[in-house]
PAMIMI-410787 format. One record per atom (N, C-alpha, C, O, CB): x, z, y; residue in three letters; residue number from 1. Coordinates in steps of 0.001 Angstrom, whole numbers. Each point is the difference from the previous one (the first is absolute). Glycine has a CB too. Layout:
x, z, y, code, pos
X, Z, Y, Ala, NUM
...
END
This chain:
x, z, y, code, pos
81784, -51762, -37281, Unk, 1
-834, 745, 903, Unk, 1
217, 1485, -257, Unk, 1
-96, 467, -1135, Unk, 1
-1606, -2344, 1228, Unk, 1
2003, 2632, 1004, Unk, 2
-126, 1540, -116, Unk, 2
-1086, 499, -357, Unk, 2
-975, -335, 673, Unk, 2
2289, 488, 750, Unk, 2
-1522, 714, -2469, Unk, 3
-864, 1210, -33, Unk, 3
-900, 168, 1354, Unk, 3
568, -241, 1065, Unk, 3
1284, 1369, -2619, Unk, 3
-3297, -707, 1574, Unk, 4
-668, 228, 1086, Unk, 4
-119, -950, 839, Unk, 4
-548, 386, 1033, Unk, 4
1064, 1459, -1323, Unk, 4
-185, -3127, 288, Unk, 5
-139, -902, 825, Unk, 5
-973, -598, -469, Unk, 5
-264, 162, -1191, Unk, 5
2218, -259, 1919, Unk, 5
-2976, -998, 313, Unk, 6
-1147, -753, -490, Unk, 6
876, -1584, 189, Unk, 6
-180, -840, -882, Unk, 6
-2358, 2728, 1755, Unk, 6
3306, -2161, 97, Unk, 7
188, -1277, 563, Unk, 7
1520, -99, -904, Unk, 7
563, 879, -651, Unk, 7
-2094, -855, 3483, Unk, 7
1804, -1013, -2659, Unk, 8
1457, -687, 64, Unk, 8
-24, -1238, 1060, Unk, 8
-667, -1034, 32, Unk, 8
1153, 1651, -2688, Unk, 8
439, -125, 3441, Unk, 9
714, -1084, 1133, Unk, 9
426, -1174, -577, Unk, 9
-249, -1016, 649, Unk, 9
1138, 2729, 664, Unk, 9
-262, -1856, -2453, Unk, 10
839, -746, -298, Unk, 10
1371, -278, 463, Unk, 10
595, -1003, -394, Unk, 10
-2481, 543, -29, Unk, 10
2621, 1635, 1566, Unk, 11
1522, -67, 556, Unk, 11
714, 374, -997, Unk, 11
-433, 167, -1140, Unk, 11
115, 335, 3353, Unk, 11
1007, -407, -1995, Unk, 12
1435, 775, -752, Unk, 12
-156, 1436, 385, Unk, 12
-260, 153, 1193, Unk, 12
2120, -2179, -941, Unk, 12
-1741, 3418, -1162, Unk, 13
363, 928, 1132, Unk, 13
1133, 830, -150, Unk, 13
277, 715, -963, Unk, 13
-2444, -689, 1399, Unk, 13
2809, -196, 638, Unk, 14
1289, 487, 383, Unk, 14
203, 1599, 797, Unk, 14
-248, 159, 1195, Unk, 14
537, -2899, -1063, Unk, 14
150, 3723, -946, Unk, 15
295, 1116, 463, Unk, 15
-1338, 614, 473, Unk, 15
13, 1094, 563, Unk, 15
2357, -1849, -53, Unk, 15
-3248, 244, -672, Unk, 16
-1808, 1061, -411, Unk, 16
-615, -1313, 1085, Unk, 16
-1208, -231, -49, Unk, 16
1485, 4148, -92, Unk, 16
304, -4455, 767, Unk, 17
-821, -1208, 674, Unk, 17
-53, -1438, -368, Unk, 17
710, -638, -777, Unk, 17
-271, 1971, 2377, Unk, 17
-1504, -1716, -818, Unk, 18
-141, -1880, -844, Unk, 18
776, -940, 1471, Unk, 18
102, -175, 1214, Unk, 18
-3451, 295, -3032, Unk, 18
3715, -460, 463, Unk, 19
1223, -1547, 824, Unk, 19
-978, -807, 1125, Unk, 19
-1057, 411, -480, Unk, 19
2631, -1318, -2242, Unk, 19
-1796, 483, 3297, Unk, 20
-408, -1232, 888, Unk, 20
391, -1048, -314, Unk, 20
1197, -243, -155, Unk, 20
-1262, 1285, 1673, Unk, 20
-883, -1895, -1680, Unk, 21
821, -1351, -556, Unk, 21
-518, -1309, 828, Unk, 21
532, -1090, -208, Unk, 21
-344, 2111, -2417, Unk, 21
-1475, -840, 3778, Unk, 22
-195, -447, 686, Unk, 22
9, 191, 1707, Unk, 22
183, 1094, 534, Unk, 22
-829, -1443, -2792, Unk, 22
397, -1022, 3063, Unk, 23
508, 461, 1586, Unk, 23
-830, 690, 434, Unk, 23
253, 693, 986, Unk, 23
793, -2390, -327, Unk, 23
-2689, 1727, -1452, Unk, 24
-482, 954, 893, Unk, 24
391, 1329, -216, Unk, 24
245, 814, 890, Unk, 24
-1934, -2178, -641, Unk, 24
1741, 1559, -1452, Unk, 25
666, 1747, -757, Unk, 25
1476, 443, 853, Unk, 25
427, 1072, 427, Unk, 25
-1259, -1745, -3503, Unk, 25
1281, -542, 3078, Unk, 26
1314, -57, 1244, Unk, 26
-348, 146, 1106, Unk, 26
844, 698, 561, Unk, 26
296, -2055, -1457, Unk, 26
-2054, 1049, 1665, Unk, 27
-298, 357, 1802, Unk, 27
-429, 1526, -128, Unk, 27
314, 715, 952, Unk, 27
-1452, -3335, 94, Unk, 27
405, 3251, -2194, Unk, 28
-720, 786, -272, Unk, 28
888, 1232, 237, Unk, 28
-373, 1012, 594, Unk, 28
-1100, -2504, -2038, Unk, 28
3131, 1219, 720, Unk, 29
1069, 1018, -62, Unk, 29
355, 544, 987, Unk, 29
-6, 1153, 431, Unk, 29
671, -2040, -1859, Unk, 29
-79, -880, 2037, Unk, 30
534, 87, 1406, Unk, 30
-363, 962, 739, Unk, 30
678, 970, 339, Unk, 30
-566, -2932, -360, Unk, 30
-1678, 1609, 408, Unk, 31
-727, 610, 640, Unk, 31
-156, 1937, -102, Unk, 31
24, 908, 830, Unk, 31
-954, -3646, -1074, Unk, 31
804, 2667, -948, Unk, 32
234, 1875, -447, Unk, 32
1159, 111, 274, Unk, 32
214, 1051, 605, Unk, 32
-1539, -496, -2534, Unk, 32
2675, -1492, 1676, Unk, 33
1180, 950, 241, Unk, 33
573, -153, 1319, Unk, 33
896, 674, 509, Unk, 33
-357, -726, -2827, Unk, 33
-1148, -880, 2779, Unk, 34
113, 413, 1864, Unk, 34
-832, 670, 1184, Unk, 34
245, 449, 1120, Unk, 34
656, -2229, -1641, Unk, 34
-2342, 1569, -550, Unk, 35
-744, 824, 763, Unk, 35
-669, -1160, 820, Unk, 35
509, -1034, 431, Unk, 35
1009, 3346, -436, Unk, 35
-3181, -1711, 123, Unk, 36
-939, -932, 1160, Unk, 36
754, -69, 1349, Unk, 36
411, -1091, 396, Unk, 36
-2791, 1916, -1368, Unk, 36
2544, 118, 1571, Unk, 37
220, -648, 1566, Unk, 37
1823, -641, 357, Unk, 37
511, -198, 1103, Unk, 37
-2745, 2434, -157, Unk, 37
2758, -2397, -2131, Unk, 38
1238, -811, 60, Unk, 38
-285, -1494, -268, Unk, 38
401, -1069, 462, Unk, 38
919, 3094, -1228, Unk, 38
-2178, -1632, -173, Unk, 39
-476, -1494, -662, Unk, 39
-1149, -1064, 781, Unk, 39
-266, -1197, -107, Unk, 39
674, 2646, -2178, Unk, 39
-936, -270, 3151, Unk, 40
-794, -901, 1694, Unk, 40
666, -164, 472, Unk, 40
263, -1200, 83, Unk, 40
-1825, 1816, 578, Unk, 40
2445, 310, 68, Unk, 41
1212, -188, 1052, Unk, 41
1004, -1201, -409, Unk, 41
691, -361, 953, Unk, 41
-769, 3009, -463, Unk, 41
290, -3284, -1592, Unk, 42
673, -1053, -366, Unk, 42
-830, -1191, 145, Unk, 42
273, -847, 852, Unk, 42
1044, 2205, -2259, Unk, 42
-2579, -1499, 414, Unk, 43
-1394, -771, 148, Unk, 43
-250, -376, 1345, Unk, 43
339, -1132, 342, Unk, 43
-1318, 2346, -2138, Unk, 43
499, -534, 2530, Unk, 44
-770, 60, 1467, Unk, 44
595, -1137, 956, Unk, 44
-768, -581, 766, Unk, 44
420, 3304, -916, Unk, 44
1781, -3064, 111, Unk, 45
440, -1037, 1113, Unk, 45
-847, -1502, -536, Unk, 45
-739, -715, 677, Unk, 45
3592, 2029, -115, Unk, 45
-2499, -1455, -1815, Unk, 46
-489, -1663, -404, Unk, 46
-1497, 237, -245, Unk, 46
-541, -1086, 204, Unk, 46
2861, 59, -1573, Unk, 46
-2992, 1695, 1119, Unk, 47
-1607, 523, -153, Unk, 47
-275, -151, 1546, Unk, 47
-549, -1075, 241, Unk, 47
517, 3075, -2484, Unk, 47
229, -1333, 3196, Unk, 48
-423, -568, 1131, Unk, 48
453, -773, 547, Unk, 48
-415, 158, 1148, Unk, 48
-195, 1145, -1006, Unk, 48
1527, -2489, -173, Unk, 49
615, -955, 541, Unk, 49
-1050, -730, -735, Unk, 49
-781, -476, 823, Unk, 49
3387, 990, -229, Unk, 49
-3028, -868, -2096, Unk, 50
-883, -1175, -804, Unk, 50
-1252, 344, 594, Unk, 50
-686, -1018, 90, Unk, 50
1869, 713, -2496, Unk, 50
-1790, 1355, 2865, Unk, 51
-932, 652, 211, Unk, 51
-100, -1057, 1127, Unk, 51
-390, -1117, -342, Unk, 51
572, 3716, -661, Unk, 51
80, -2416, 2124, Unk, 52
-54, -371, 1106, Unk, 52
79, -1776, 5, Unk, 52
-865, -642, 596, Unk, 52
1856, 3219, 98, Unk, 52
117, -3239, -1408, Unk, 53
153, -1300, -417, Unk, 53
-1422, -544, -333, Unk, 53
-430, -987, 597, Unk, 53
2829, 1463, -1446, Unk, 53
-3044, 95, 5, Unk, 54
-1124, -144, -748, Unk, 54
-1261, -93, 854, Unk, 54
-757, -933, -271, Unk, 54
1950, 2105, -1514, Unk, 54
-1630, -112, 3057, Unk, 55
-759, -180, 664, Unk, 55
-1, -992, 846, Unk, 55
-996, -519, 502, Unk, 55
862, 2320, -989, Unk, 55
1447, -2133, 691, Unk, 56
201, -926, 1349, Unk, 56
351, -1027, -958, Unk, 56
520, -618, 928, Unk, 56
379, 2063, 1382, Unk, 56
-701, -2199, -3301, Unk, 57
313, -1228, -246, Unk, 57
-982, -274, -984, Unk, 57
-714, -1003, 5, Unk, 57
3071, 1048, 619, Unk, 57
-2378, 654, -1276, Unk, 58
-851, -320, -1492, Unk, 58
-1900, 68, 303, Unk, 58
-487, 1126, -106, Unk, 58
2933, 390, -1596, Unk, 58
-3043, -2233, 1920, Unk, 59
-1254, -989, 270, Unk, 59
-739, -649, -1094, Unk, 59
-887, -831, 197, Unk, 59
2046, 353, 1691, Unk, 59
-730, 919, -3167, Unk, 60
-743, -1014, -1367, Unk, 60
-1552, 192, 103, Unk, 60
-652, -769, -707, Unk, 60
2713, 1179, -1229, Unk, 60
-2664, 361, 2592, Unk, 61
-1396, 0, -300, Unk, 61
-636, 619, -1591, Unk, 61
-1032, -222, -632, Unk, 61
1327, -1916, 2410, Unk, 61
679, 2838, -1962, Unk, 62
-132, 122, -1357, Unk, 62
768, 1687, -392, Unk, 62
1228, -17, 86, Unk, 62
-1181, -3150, -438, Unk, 62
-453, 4056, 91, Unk, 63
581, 1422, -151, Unk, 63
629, -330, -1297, Unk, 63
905, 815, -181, Unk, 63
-2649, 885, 1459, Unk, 63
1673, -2439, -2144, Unk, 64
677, 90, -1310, Unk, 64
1859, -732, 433, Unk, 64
1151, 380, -216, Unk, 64
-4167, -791, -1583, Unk, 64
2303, -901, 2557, Unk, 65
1363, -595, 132, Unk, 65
1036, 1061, 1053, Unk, 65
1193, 206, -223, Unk, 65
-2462, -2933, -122, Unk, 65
587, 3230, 1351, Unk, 66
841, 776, 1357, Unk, 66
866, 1701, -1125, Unk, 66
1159, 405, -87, Unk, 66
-3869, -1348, 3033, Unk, 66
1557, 1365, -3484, Unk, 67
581, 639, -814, Unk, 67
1236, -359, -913, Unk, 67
970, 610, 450, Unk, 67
-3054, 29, -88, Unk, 67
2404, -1324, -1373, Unk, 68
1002, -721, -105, Unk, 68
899, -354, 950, Unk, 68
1075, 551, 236, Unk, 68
-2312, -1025, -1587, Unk, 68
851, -277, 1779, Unk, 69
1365, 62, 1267, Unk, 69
821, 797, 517, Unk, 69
1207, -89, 227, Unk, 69
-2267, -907, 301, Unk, 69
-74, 2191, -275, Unk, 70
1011, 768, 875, Unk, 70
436, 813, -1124, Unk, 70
890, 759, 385, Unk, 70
-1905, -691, 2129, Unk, 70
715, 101, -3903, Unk, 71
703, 526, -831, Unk, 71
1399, -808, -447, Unk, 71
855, 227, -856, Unk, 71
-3140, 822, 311, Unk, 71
2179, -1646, 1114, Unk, 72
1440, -1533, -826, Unk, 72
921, 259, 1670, Unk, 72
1188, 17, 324, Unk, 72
-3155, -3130, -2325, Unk, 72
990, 3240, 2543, Unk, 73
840, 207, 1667, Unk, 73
1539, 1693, -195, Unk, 73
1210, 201, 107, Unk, 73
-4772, -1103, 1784, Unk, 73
1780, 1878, -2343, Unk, 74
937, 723, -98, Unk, 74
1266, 317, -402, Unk, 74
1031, 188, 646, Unk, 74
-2601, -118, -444, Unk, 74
1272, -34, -1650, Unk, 75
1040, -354, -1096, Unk, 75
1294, -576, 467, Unk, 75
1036, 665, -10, Unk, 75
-2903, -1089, -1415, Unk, 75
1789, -1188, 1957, Unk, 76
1097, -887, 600, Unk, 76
466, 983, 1207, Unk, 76
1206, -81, 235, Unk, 76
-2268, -2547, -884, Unk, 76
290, 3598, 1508, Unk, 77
967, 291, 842, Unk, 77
894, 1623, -646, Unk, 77
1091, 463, 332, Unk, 77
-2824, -1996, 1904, Unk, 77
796, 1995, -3155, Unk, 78
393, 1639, -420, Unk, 78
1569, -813, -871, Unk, 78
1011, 698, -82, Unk, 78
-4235, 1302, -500, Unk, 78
3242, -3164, 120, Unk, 79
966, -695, -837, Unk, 79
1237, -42, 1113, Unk, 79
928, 765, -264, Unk, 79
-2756, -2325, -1448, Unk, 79
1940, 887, 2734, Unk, 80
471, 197, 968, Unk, 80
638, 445, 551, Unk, 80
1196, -147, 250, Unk, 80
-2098, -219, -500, Unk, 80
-158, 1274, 652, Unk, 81
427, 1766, 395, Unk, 81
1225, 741, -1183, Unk, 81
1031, 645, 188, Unk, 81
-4063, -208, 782, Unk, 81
2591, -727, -1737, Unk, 82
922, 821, -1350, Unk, 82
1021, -863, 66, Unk, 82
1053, 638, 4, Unk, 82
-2750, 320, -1824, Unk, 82
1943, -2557, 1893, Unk, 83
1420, -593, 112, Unk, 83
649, 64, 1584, Unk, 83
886, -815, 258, Unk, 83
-1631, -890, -2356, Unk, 83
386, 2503, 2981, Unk, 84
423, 134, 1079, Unk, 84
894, 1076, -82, Unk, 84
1230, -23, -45, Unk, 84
-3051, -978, 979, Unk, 84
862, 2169, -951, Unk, 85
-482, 1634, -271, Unk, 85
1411, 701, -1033, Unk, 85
762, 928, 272, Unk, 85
-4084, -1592, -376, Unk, 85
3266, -67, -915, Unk, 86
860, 444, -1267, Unk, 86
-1827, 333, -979, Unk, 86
-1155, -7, 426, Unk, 86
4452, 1586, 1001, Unk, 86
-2593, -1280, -3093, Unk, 87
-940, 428, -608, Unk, 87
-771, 1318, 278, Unk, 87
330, 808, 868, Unk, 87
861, -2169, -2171, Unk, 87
-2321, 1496, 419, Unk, 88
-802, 760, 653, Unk, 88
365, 1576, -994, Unk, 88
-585, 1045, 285, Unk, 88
-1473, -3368, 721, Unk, 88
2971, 2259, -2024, Unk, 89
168, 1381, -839, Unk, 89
1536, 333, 648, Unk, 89
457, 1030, -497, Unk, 89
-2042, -1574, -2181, Unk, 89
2212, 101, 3372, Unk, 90
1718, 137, 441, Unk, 90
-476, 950, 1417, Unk, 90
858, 424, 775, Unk, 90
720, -3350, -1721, Unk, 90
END
Protein backbone atom coordinates (compact mmCIF):
# COMPACT_ATOMS: atom_id res chain seq x y z
CA UNK A 1 0.00 0.00 0.00
CA UNK A 2 1.23 3.58 -0.81
CA UNK A 3 1.88 6.12 1.73
CA UNK A 4 -1.34 8.39 2.29
CA UNK A 5 -3.65 5.95 1.14
CA UNK A 6 -6.61 4.57 3.43
CA UNK A 7 -7.88 1.68 0.94
CA UNK A 8 -6.11 -1.02 -0.99
CA UNK A 9 -7.86 -2.29 -4.18
CA UNK A 10 -6.12 -5.27 -4.20
CA UNK A 11 -5.03 -4.88 -8.34
CA UNK A 12 -1.74 -4.93 -9.42
CA UNK A 13 -0.49 -1.39 -10.10
CA UNK A 14 0.97 -0.79 -13.25
CA UNK A 15 2.69 2.48 -14.28
CA UNK A 16 0.72 4.61 -11.25
CA UNK A 17 -2.63 2.70 -12.20
CA UNK A 18 -4.56 -0.48 -10.95
CA UNK A 19 -4.85 -3.46 -13.30
CA UNK A 20 -8.57 -4.56 -13.84
CA UNK A 21 -8.97 -7.91 -13.31
CA UNK A 22 -12.64 -8.07 -13.62
CA UNK A 23 -15.55 -7.64 -16.57
CA UNK A 24 -17.09 -5.15 -14.76
CA UNK A 25 -13.64 -3.06 -14.14
CA UNK A 26 -13.40 -4.10 -17.94
CA UNK A 27 -16.79 -2.46 -19.27
CA UNK A 28 -15.75 0.32 -16.87
CA UNK A 29 -12.36 1.01 -19.18
CA UNK A 30 -13.94 0.42 -22.29
CA UNK A 31 -16.31 2.76 -21.53
CA UNK A 32 -13.69 5.72 -20.35
CA UNK A 33 -11.54 4.91 -23.25
CA UNK A 34 -14.24 5.30 -25.76
CA UNK A 35 -16.20 7.55 -24.14
CA UNK A 36 -20.24 7.65 -23.12
CA UNK A 37 -21.84 8.55 -26.33
CA UNK A 38 -19.74 5.88 -28.45
CA UNK A 39 -20.48 3.40 -25.97
CA UNK A 40 -24.59 4.29 -26.39
CA UNK A 41 -24.20 4.71 -29.95
CA UNK A 42 -22.88 1.01 -30.06
CA UNK A 43 -25.38 -0.18 -26.99
CA UNK A 44 -28.58 1.56 -28.28
CA UNK A 45 -29.42 -0.85 -31.45
CA UNK A 46 -29.83 -4.24 -29.21
CA UNK A 47 -31.16 -2.09 -26.00
CA UNK A 48 -33.97 -0.98 -28.08
CA UNK A 49 -34.60 -3.90 -30.23
CA UNK A 50 -34.87 -6.20 -26.42
CA UNK A 51 -36.65 -3.21 -25.23
CA UNK A 52 -39.36 -3.43 -27.56
CA UNK A 53 -39.23 -7.55 -27.76
CA UNK A 54 -39.93 -7.34 -24.10
CA UNK A 55 -43.04 -5.17 -24.18
CA UNK A 56 -44.63 -6.97 -26.89
CA UNK A 57 -43.77 -10.59 -26.02
CA UNK A 58 -42.74 -10.88 -22.54
CA UNK A 59 -46.24 -11.15 -20.29
CA UNK A 60 -44.82 -13.05 -16.98
CA UNK A 61 -46.95 -11.07 -14.68
CA UNK A 62 -44.12 -10.69 -12.73
CA UNK A 63 -41.43 -7.49 -12.92
CA UNK A 64 -38.68 -9.71 -11.48
CA UNK A 65 -39.07 -12.44 -14.20
CA UNK A 66 -39.74 -9.64 -17.41
CA UNK A 67 -36.79 -7.88 -15.98
CA UNK A 68 -34.52 -10.77 -16.49
CA UNK A 69 -35.57 -11.49 -19.65
CA UNK A 70 -35.18 -8.67 -21.30
CA UNK A 71 -31.79 -8.46 -19.67
CA UNK A 72 -30.77 -12.10 -21.19
CA UNK A 73 -32.70 -10.67 -24.39
CA UNK A 74 -30.43 -7.94 -24.43
CA UNK A 75 -27.18 -9.32 -23.93
CA UNK A 76 -28.05 -12.32 -26.69
CA UNK A 77 -28.74 -9.61 -29.16
CA UNK A 78 -25.72 -6.84 -28.11
CA UNK A 79 -23.71 -10.61 -28.51
CA UNK A 80 -24.90 -10.69 -31.94
CA UNK A 81 -24.60 -7.44 -32.88
CA UNK A 82 -20.79 -7.67 -31.93
CA UNK A 83 -20.50 -11.13 -34.05
CA UNK A 84 -22.09 -9.41 -36.98
CA UNK A 85 -20.66 -5.79 -36.36
CA UNK A 86 -16.86 -6.95 -35.76
CA UNK A 87 -15.50 -6.34 -32.05
CA UNK A 88 -16.34 -3.56 -30.11
CA UNK A 89 -12.37 -2.10 -29.28
CA UNK A 90 -11.18 -2.61 -33.35
Amino acid sequence: MRPGRRYWSGWPITRGHAVPRTKEAIMFSYVKQVGIPTALAQEAPAFLAAFVIAEVFYKFRSFTLECAAFLVTWYALSWVQSRIVGSRGQ
